[in-house]
C-alpha positions in Angstrom: 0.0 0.0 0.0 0.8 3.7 -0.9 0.2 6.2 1.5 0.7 9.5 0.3 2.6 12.6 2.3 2.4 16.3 2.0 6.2 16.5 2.8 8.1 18.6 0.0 10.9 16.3 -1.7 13.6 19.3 -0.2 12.2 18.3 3.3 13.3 14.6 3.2 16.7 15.7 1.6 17.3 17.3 4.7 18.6 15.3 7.5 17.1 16.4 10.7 13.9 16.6 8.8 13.9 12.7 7.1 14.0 11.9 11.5 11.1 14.4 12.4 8.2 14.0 9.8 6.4 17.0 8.5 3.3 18.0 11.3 0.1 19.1 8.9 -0.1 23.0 9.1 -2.2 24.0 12.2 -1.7 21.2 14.7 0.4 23.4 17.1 2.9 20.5 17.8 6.6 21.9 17.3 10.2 19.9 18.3 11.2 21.0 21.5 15.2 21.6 21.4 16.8 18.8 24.5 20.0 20.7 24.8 20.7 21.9 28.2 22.8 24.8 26.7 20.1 26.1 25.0 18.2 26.3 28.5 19.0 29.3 31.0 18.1 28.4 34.1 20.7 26.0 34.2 23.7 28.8 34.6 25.3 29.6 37.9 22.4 32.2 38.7 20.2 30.0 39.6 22.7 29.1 42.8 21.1 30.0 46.1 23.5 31.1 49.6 22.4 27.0 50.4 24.3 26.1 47.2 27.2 28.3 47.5 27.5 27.3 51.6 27.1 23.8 50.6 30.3 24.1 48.0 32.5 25.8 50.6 31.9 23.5 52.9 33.0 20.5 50.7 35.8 22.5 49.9 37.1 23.4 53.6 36.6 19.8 54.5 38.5 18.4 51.5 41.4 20.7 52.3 41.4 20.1 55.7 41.5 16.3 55.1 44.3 16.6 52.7 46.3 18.5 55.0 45.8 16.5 58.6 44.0 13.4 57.5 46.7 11.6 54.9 49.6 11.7 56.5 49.2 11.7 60.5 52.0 9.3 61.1 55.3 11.0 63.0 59.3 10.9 61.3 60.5 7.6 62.3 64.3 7.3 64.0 65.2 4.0 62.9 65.1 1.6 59.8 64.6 -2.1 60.6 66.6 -4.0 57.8 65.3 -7.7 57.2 66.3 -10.3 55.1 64.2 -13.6 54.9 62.3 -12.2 58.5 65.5 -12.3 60.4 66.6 -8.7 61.6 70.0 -7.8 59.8 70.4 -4.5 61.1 68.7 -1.1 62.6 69.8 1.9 61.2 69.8 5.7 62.6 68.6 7.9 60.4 69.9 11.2 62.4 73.3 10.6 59.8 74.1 10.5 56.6 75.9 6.5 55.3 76.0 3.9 53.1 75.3 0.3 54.3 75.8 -3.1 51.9 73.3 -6.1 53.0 73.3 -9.5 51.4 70.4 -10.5 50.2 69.3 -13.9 48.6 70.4 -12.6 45.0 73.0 -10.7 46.3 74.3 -7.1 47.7 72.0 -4.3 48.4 72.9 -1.0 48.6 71.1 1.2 51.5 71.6 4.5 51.5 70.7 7.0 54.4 70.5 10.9 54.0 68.3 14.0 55.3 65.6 12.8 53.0 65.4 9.3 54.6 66.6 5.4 53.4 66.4 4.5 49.9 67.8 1.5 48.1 70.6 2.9 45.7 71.0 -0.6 43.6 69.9 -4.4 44.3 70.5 -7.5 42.3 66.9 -7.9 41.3 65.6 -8.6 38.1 63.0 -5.7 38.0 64.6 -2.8 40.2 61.3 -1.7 42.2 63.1 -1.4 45.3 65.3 1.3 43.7 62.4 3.0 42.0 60.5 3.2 45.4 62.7 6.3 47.0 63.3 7.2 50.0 60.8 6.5 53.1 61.1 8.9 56.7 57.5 7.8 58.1 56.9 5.7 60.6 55.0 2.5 59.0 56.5 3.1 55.8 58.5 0.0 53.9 60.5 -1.0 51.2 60.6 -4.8 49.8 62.8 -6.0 47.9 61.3 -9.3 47.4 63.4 -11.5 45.3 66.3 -10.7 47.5 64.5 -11.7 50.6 64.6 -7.7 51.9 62.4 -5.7 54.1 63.2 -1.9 55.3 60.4 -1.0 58.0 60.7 2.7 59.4 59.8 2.2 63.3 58.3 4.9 65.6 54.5 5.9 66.6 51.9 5.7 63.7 49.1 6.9 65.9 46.3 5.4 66.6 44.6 3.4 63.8 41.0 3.9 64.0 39.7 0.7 61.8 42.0 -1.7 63.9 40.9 -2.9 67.1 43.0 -2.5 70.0 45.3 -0.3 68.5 44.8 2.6 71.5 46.0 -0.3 73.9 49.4 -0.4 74.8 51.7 -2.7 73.4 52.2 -4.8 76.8 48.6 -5.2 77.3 48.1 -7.4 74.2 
């Protein structure tokens, strides 16, 4: 069957009109643009105080989280130096040296300066111990795991609020 339509032959050319069919003349329907740039009331004038309050205080909070909330743990005094979960050594950090451990591979260089205790070069095959840096916090580590090597800065963390027990002293566990 053959219906016949009042659209011109220039009106189905047209892209945007081939989706939207011509309306007969007098129906009142028109296409209704979706764009939310084309809509005003979306800019920042229609911000209330509430809105503006509300952003701030995201803001303060965020800051303030960023600068006490990350990093709450103190400078740590002394590296422990372990290799295959034997202590090999605990090293001050208050001075600047150079330390060589054996590890399972072979020797490690430790390095200890103002900025903290890095590993300077190891015998593993991927070198992640080196890329690491230097650590100065207490609870941070280094691994070097195919040479059997752990560097553990000691000293107070704080308290650990998702832990339980962790405000009890250490002789009442």
């Amino acid at each position: 069957m053959i219906t016949r339509t009042s659209a011109k032959v220039s009106d189905l050319r047209d892209p945007d009109r081939s989706r939207f069919p011509a309306q007969p003349e007098g129906t009142g329907r028109q296409r209704k643009s979706l764009s939310i740039a084309n809509n005003s009331h979306w800019g920042l004038r229609s911000l209330r105080l509430g809105d503006y309050l509300i952003v701030v205080l995201l803001l303060l909070i965020t800051v303030g989280w960023i600068a006490f909330g990350v990093s709450p743990s103190t400078v740590g005094s002394v590296a422990d130096v372990q290799v295959s979960g034997k202590q090999v050594v605990q090293i001050k950090l208050d001075h600047e040296d150079y330390y060589t451990i054996s590890g399972v591979l072979g020797p490690v260089l430790i390095a200890v300066d103002g900025s903290g205790v890095r590993i300077l070069d190891a015998r593993c095959p991927d070198k992640l111990c080196v890329r690491t840096g230097a650590i100065n916090r207490a609870g941070e580590w280094i691994a070097c795991v195919p040479n059997g090597l752990i560097i553990r800065i000691e000293g107070d963390t704080g308290v650990d609020a998702i832990s339980p027990g962790a405000a009890m002293p250490r002789d009442a566990r």
